[in-house]
LOKEDO-273970 format. One record per residue: residue in one letter; x, y, z of N, C-alpha, C, CB in turn. Coordinates in steps of 0.2 Angstrom, whole numbers, padded with zeros to 4 digits, always signed. Each point is the difference from the previous one (the first is absolute). Glycine has a CB too. Layout:
REM LOKEDO-273970
aXYZXYZXYZXYZ/...
END
This chain:
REM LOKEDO-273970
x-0447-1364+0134+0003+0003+0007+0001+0007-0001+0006-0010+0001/x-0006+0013+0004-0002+0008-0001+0008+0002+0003-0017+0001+0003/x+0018+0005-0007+0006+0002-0001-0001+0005+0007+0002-0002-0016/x+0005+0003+0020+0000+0003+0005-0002+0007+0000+0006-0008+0002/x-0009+0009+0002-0004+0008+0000+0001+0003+0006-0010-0003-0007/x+0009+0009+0009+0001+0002+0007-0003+0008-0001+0012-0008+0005/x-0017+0009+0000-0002+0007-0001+0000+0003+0006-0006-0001-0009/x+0009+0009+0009+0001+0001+0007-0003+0009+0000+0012-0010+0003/x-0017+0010+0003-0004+0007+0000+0005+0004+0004-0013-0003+0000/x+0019+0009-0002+0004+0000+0007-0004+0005+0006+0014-0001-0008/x-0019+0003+0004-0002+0008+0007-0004-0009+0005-0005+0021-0009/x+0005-0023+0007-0004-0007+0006+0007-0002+0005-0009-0007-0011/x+0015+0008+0009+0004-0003+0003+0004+0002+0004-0002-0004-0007/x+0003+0002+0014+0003+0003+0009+0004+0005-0001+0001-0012+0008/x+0001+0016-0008+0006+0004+0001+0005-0002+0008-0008+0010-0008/x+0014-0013+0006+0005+0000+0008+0005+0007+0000+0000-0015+0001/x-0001+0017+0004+0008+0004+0000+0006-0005+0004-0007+0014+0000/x+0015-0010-0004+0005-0006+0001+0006+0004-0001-0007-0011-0003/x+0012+0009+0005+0007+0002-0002+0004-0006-0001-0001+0010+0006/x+0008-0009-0009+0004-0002-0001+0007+0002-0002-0009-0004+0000/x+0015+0004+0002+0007+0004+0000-0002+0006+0001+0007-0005-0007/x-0011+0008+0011-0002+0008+0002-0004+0001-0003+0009+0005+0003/x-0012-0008-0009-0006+0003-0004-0007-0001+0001+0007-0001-0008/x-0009+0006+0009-0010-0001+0003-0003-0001-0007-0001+0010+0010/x-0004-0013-0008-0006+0001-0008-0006-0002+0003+0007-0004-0010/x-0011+0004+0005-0007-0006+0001+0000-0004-0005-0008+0008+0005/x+0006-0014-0003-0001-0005-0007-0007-0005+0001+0015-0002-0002/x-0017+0002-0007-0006-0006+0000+0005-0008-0001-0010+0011-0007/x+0007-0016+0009+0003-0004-0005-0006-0003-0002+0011-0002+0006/x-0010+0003-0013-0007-0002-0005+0000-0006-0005-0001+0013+0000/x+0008-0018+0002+0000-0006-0001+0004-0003+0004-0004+0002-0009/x+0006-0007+0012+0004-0003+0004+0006-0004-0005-0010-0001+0009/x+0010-0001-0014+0003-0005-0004+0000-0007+0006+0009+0010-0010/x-0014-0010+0015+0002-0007+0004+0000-0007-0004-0006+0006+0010/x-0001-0004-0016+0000-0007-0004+0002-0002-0005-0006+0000+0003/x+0013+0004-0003+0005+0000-0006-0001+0004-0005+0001-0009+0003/x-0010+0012-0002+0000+0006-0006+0003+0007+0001-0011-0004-0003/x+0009+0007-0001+0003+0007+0002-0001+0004+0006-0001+0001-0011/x+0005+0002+0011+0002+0004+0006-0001+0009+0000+0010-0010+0000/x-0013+0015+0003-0005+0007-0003+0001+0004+0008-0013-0006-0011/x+0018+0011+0010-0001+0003+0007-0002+0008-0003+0011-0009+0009/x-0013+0012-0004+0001+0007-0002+0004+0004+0005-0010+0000-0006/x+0013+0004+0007+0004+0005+0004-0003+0007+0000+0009-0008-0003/x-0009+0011+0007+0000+0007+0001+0006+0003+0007-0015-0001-0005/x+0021+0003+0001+0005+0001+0004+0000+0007+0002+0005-0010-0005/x-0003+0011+0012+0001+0006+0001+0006+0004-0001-0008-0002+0007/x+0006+0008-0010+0008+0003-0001+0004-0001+0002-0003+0005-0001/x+0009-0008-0005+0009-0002+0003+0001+0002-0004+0003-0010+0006/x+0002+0010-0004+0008+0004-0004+0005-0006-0005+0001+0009+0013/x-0003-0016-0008+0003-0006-0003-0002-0007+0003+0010+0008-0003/x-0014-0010-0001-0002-0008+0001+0006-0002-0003-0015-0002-0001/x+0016-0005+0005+0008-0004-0002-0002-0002-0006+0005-0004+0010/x+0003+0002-0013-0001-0005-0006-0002-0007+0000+0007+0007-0002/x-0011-0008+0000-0001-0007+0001-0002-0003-0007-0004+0003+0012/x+0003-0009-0012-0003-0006-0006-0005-0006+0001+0010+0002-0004/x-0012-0002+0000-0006-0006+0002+0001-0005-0002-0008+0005-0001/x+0006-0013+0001+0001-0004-0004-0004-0002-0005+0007-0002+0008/x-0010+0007-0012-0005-0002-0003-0001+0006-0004-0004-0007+0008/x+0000+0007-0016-0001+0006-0003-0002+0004+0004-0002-0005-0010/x-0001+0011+0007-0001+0004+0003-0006+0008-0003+0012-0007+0004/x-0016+0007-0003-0002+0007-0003-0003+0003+0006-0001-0003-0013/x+0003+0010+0013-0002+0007+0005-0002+0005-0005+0008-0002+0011/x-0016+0002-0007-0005+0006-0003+0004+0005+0004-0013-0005-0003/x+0013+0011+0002+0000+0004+0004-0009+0004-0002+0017+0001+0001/x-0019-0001+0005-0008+0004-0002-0001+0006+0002-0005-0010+0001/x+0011+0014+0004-0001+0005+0002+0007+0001+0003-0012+0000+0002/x+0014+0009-0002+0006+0002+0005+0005-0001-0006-0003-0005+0013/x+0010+0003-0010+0005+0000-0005+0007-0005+0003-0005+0014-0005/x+0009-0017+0001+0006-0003+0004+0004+0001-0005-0005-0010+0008/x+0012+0012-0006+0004+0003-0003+0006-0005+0001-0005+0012+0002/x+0008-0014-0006+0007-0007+0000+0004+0003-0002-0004-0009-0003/x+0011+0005+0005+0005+0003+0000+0004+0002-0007-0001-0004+0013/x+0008+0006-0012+0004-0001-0006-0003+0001-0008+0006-0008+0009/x-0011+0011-0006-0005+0003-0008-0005-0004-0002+0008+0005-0004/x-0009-0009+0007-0004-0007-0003-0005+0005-0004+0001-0011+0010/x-0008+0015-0003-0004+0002-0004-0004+0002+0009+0001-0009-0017/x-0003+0016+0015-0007+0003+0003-0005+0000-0002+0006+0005+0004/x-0010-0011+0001-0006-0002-0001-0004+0005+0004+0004-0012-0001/x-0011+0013-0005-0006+0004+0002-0006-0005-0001+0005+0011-0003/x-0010-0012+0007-0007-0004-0002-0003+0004-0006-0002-0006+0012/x+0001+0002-0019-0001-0006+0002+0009-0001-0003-0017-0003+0000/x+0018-0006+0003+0008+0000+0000+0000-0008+0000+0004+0013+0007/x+0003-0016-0012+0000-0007+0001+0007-0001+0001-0011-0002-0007/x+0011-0003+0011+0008-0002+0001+0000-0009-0001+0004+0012+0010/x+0000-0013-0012+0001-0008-0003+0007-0003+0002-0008+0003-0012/x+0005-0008+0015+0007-0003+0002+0002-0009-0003-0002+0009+0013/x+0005-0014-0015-0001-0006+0000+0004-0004+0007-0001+0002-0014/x+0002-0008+0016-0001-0002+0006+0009+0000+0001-0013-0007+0001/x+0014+0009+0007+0007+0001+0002+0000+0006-0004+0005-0013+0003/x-0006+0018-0005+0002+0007-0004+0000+0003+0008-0007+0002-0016/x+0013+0003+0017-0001+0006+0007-0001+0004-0004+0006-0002+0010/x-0009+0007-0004-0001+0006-0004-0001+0004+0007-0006-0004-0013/x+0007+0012+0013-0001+0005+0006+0008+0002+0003-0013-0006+0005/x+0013+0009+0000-0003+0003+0002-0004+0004-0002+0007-0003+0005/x-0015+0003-0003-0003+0006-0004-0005+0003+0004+0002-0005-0009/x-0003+0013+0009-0005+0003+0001-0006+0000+0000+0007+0003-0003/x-0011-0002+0010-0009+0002-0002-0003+0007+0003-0001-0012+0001/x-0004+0012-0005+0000+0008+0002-0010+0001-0003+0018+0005-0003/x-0022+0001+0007-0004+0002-0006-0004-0005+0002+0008+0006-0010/x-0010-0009+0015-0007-0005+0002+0001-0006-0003-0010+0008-0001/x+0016-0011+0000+0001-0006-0003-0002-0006+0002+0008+0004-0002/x-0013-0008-0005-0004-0004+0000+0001-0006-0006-0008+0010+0006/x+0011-0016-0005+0002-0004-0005-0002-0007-0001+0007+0007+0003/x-0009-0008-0008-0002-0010+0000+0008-0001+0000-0015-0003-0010/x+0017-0004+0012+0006-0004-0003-0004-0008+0000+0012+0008+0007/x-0009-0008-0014-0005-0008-0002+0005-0005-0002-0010+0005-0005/x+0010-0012+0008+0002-0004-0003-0002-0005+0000+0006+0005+0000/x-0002-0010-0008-0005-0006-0002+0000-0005+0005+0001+0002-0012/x+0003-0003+0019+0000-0002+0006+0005+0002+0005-0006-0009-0005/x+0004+0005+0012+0002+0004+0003+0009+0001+0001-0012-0001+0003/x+0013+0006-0001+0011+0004-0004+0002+0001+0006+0000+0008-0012/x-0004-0007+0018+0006+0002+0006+0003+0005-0002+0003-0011+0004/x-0001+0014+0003+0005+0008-0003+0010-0003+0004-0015+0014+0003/x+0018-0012-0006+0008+0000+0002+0002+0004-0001+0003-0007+0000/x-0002+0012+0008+0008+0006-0002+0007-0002-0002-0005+0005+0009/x+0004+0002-0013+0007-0005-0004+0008+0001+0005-0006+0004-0016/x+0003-0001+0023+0006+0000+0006+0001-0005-0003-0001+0005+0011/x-0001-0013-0011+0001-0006+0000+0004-0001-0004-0009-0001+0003/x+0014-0003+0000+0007+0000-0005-0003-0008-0005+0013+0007+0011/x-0017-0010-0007-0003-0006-0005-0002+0001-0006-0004-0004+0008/x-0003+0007-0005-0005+0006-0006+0005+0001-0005-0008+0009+0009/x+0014-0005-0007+0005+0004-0006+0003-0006-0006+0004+0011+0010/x-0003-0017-0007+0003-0006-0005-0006-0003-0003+0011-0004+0007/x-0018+0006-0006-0006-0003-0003-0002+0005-0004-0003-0008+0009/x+0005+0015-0012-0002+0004-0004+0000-0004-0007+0005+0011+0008/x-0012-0009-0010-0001-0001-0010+0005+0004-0001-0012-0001-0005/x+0017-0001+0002+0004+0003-0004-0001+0007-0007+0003-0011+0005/x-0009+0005-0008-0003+0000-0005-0007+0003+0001+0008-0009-0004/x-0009+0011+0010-0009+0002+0000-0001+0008-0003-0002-0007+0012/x-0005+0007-0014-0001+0006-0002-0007+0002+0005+0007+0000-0014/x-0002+0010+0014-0004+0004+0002-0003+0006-0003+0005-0004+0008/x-0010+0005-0007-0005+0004-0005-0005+0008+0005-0003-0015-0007/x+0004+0020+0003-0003+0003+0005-0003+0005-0004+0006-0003+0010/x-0014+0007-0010-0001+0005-0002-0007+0004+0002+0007-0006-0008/x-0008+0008+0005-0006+0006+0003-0004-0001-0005+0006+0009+0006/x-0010-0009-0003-0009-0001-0008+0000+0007-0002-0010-0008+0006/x+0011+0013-0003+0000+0008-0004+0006+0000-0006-0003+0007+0012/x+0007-0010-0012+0005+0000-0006-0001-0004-0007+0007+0001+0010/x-0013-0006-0008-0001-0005-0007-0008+0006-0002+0005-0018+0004/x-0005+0016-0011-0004+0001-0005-0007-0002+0002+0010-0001-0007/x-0017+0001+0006-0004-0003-0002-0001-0001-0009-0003+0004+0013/x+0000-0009-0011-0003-0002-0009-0006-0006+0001+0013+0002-0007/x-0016+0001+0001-0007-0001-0001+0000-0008+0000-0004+0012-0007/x+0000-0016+0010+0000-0009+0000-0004-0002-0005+0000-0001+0011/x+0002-0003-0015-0003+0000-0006-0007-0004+0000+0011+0000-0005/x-0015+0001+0001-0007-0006+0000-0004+0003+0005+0004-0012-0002/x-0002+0018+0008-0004+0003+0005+0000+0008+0001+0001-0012+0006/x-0008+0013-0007-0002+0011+0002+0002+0000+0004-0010+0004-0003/x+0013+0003+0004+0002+0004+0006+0004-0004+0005-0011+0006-0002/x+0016-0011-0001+0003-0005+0007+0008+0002-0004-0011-0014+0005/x+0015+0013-0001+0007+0002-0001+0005-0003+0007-0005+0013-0007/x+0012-0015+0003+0004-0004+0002+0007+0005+0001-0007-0011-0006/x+0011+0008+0012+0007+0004+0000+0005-0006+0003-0007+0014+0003/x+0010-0017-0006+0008-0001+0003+0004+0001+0006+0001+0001-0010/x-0003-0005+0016+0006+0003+0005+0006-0003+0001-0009+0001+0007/x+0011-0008-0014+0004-0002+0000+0002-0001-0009-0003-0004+0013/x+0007+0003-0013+0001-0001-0009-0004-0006-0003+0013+0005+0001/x-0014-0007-0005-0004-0006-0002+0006-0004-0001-0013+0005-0005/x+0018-0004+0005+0006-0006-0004+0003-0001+0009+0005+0008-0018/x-0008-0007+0021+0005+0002+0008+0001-0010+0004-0009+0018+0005/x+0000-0020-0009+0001-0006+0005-0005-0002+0004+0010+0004+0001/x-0009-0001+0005-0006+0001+0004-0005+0008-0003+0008-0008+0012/x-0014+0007-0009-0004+0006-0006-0004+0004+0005-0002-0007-0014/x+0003+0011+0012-0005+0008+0005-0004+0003-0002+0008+0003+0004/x-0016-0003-0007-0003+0003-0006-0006+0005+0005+0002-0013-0011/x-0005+0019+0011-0004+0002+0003-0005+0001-0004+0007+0004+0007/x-0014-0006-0008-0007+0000-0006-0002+0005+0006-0005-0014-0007/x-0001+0020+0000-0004+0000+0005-0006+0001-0004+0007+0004+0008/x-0014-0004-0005-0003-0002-0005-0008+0003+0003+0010-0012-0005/x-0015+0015+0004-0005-0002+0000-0005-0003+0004+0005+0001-0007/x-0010+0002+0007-0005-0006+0005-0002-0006-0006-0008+0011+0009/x+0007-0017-0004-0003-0006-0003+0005-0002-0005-0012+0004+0001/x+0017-0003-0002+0008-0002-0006+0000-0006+0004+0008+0011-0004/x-0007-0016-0001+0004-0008+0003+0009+0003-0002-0013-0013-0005/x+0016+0011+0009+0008-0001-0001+0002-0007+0002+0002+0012+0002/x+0002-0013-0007+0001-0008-0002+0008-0001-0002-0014-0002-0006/x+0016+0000+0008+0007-0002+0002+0003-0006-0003-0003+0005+0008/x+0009-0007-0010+0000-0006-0003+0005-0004+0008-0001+0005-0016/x+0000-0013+0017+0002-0004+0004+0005+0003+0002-0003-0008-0003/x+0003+0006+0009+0008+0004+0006+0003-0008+0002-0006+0014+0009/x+0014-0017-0014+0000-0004+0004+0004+0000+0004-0006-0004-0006/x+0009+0009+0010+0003+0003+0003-0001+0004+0008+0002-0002-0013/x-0010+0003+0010-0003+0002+0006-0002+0008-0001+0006-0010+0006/x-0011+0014-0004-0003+0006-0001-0004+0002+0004+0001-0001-0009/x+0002+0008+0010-0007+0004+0006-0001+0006-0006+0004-0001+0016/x-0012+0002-0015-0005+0005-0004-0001+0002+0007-0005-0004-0013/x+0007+0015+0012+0000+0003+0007-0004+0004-0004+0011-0001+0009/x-0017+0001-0004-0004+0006-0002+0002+0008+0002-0009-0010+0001/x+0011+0015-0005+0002+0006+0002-0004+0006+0000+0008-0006-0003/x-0014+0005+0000-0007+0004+0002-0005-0004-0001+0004+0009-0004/x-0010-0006+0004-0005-0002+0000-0002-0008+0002+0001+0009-0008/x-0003-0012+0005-0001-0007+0004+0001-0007-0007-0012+0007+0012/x+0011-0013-0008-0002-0005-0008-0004-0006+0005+0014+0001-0010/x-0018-0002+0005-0002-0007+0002+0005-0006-0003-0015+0005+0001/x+0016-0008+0005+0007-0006+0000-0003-0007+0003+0010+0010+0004/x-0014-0015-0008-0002-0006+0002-0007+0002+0004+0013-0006-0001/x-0017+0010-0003-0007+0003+0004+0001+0005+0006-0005-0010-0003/x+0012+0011+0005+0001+0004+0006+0002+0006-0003+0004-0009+0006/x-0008+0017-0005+0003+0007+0001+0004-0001+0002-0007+0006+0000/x+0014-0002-0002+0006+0002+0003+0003+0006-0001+0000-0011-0001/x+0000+0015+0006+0004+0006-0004+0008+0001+0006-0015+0009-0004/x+0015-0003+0002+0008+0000+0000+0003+0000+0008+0001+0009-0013/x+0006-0009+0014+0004-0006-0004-0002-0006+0001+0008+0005+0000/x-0014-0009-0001-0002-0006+0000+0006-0003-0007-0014+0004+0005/x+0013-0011-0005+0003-0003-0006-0002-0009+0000+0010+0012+0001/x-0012-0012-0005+0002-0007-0003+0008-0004-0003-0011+0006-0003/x+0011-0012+0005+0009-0003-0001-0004-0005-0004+0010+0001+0012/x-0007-0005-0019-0002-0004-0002+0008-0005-0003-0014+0007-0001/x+0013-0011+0001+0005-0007-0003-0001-0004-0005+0001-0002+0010/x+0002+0002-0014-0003-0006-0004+0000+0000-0008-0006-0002+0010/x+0004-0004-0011+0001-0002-0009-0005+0004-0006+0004-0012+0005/x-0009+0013+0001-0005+0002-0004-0004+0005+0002+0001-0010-0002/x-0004+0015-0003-0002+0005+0003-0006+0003+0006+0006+0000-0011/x-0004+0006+0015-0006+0000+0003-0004+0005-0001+0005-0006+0006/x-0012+0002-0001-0007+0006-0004+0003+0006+0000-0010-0006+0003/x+0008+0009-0011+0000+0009+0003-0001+0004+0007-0004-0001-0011/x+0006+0006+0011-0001+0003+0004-0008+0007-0003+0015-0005+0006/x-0020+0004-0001-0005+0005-0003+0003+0006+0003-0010-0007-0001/x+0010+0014-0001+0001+0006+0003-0007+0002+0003+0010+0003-0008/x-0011+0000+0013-0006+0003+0006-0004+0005-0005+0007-0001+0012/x-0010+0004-0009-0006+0005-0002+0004+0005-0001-0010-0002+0005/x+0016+0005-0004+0004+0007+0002+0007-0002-0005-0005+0003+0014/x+0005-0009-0019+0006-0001-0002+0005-0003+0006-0003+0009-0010/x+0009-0010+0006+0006-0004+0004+0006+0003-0003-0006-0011+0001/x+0010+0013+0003+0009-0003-0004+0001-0004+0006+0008+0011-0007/x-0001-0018+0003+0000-0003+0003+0009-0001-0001-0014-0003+0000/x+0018-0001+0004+0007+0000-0002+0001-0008-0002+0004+0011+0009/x-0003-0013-0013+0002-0008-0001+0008-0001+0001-0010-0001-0009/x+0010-0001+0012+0007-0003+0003+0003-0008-0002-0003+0008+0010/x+0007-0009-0013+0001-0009-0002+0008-0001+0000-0011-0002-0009/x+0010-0003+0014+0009-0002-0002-0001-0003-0005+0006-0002+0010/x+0001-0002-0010+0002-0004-0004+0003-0004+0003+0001+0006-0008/x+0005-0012+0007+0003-0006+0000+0004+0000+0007-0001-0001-0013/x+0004+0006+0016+0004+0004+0007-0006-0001+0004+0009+0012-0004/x-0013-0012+0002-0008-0002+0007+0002-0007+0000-0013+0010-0003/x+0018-0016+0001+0000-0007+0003+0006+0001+0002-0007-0007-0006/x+0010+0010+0007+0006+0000+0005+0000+0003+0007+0005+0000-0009/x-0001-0001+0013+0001+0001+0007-0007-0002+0003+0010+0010-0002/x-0012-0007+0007-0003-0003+0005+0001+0000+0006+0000-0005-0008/x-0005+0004+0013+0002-0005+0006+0000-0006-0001-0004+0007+0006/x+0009-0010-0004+0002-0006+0001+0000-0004+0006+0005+0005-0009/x-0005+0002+0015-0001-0004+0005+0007-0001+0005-0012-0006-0008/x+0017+0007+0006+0009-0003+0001+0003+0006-0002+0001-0013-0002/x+0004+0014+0006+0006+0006-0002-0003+0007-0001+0006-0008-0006/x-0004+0012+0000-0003+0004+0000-0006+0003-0001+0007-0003-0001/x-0010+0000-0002-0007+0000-0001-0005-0001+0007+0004-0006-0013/x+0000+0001+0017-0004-0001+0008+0001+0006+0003+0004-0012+0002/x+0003+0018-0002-0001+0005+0002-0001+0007-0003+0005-0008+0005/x-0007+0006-0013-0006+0004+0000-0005+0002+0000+0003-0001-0002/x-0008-0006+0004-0004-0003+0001-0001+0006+0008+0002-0014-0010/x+0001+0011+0014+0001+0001+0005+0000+0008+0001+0006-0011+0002/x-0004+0013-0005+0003+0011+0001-0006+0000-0003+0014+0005-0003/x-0018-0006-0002-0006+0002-0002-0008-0001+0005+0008-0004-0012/x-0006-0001+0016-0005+0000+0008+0001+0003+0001-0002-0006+0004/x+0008+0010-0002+0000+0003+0006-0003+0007+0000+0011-0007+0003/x-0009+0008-0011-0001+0007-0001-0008+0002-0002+0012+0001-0005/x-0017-0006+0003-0005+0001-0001-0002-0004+0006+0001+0002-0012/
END
């Protein structure tokens, strides 16, 4: 049985423009989560001052690929490249965009969005969730062992949980990964990869599932970095469920996309 796979070209994919609480943008939706798999939007929001606070019901990770978003109470000013990590029911914002802002938000299915006006939303907060945030200019590179000229950098701590690793590597390099069973997108951030005989370059990406590992990824003629993204155990919780909450996240997340 073939372990779930999903590969997505994004420059192939419609751009809509849209608003929501006063916010303009443009968005891809570069996976639906309709069939319960994962869920892949991108955003390019036009300059605000403050998108509300809101929470998903579902893990969470946001590339930032360009521009900057600034959070409040010090969390952290984000520059691309940039990562922010949420687990499900975590809020977070009111926050800033600025500077051509362009963003993946991935999750392992689909999370709906709830303002946390919502006095509901507010009795459904993780208590216990964590949030994660950083800039790829601040981590270290280091050399990848067993491969020339390829080098690794930390967007997350390796002890954190869920894991955030950026390779980059070479023309014709295989990168090889160990099982996601938790679920994983590989974002390409330069250059290109062949992904299941498919060229893919950036921000294209690959999501995989499962017990067992999937084929490498080849890097193109021009080399690759690539961002590996993997929850952990928080990607089987929450949900849409279809009732209550979750029906009217489900719901707020149409309307805006």
């Amino acid at each position: 049985m073939m372990e779930p796979c999903y590969i997505v070209d994004a420059v192939r994919a419609p751009w809509k423009r849209s608003a929501t609480e006063g916010i303009s943008f443009a968005c891809q939706v570069l996976l639906s989560g309709e069939d319960d798999g994962p869920e892949a939007l991108r955003f390019r929001f036009d300059d605000c001052p403050s998108v509300y606070a809101h929470m998903h019901l579902t893990s969470q990770f946001q590339l930032l690929l360009n521009g900057a978003m600034d959070f409040p109470r010090g969390v952290k000013h984000l520059e691309a490249l940039a990562l922010h990590y949420t687990d499900h029911n975590m809020p977070y914002g009111p926050f800033a965009v600025s500077g051509g802002h362009d963003m993946l938000v991935l999750h392992p299915k689909a999370g709906g969005i709830i303002s946390m006006a919502n006095r509901d939303a507010r009795r459904q907060i993780n208590l216990r969730g964590r949030l994660f945030a950083s800039l790829a200019a601040q981590s270290e590179w280091h050399p990848l062992p067993g491969a020339d000229h390829s080098a690794f950098k930390f967007l997350m701590p390796p002890d954190l949980g869920p894991a955030a690793v950026v390779v980059k590597a070479p023309a014709h390099a295989a990168l090889a990964m160990p099982a996601a069973e938790f679920g994983r997108y590989e974002v390409v951030l330069d250059g290109s990869v062949i992904m299941e005989g498919q060229e893919i370059g950036a921000p294209g990406f690959r999501y995989v599932h499962g017990e067992k590992e999937a084929e490498p990824l080849a890097t193109g003629d021009n080399g690759a970095s690539v961002a590996f993204l993997t929850f952990d155990r928080d990607a089987l919780e929450g949900g849409i469920t279809g009732e209550g909450l979750a029906l009217e996240a489900a719901e707020a997340m149409a309307r805006a996309i």
